[in-house]
N, C-alpha and C positions, 0 to 999 in steps of 0.2 A: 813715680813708681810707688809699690806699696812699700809699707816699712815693715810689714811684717805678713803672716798669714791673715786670709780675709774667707770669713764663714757666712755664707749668705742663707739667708730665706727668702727667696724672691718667690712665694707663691703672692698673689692678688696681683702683684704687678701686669704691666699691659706690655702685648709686644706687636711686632709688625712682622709679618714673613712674605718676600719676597722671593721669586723664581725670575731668574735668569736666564734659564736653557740651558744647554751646554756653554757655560761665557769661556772655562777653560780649553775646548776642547778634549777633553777628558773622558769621554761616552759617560759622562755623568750629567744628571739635577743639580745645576749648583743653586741651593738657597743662600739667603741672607737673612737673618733674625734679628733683630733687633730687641731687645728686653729693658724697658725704664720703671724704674721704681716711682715717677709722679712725672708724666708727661705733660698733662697740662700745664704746668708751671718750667718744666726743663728741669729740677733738682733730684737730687739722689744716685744713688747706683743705676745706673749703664751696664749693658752685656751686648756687645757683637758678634755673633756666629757667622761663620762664613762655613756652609756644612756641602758638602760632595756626594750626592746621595744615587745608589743605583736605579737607572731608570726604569727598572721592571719591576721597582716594590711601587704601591700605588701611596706609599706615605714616607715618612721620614723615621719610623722608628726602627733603633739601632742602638749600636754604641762606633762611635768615632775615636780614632785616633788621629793623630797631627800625620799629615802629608807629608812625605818624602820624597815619593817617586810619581810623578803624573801619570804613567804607566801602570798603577797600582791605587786609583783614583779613589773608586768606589768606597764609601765608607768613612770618609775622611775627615779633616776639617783644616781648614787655611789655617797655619802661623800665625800671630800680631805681629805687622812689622808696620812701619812709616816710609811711606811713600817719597820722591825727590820734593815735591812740594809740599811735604810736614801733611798729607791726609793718611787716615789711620785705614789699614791693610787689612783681613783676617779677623782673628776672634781678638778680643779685647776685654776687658773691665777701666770702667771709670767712672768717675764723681761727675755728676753734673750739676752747675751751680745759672743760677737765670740762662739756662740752654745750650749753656755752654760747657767746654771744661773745665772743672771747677777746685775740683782735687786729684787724688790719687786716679794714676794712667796706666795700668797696666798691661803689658802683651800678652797672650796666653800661646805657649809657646809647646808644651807638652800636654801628656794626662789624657784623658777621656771623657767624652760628653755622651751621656744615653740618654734615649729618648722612648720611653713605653708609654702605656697605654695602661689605665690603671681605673675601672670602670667605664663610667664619661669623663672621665681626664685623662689630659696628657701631661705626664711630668720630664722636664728634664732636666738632670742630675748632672752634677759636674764635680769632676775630680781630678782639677788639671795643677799646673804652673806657669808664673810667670818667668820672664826672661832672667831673674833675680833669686828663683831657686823657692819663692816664695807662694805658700799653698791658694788658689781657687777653689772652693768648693760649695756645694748648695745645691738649694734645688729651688725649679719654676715648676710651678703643676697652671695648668691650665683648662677650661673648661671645652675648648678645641682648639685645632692649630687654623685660626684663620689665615689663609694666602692668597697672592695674587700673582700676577704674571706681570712683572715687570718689562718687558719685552714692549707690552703693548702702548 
């Protein structure tokens, strides 16, 4: 867990966005994002988004809030919880060390994550919490949202 609050700058970092379909059932997009501070090597800060996005916007920009009601989908973003077999659930922050986890684990459990559009970038901003009461916040700007279709 963190020991304290954690203030990021993840702009240059690299990420991966995945599409789902509807995995919830939800008449939502669910993506999954992934965000590494040095992927080639597996070290540094980690960020997991697990984001619920309406299916009639042709992109992901928004602001999210943590999930409640699966009836209330749209907009949203999955909890950090651990799974029966210790695998990581939802949105997250963690330290990666040779690829693995390495330090600090955190769940992101509340808060808001948005996502604009800011010339040819996309940023997005986060103003959440962990399960610990303990601040997320930062921002990723990126030069697009590359994705793909998991599914396939």
């Amino acid at each position: 867990t963190l020991e304290g609050d954690l203030e990021l700058n993840a702009t240059g970092w690299t990420h991966i966005a995945q599409y789902y379909g509807d995995y919830y059932t939800a008449d939502t997009d669910n993506w999954f994002v992934q965000i590494f501070e040095d992927p080639e090597n597996g070290n540094g800060g980690y960020l997991l988004l697990d984001l619920l996005v309406d299916p009639a916007n042709d992109d992901w920009r928004g602001t999210y809030t943590v999930l409640t009601d699966l009836s209330d989908a749209k907009g949203k973003f999955i909890a950090g919880d651990v799974d029966d077999e210790g695998y990581m659930l939802g949105c997250w922050y963690a330290e990666l060390a040779d690829g693995g986890i390495g330090g600090a684990m955190a769940p992101i459990v509340d808060g808001t994550i948005t996502i604009r559009e800011e010339g040819i970038k996309f940023v997005v901003e986060f103003d959440c919490m962990d399960d610990n009461g303990h601040k997320i916040a930062g921002t990723f700007a990126c030069s697009g949202l590359e994705m793909y279709d998991s599914r396939n």
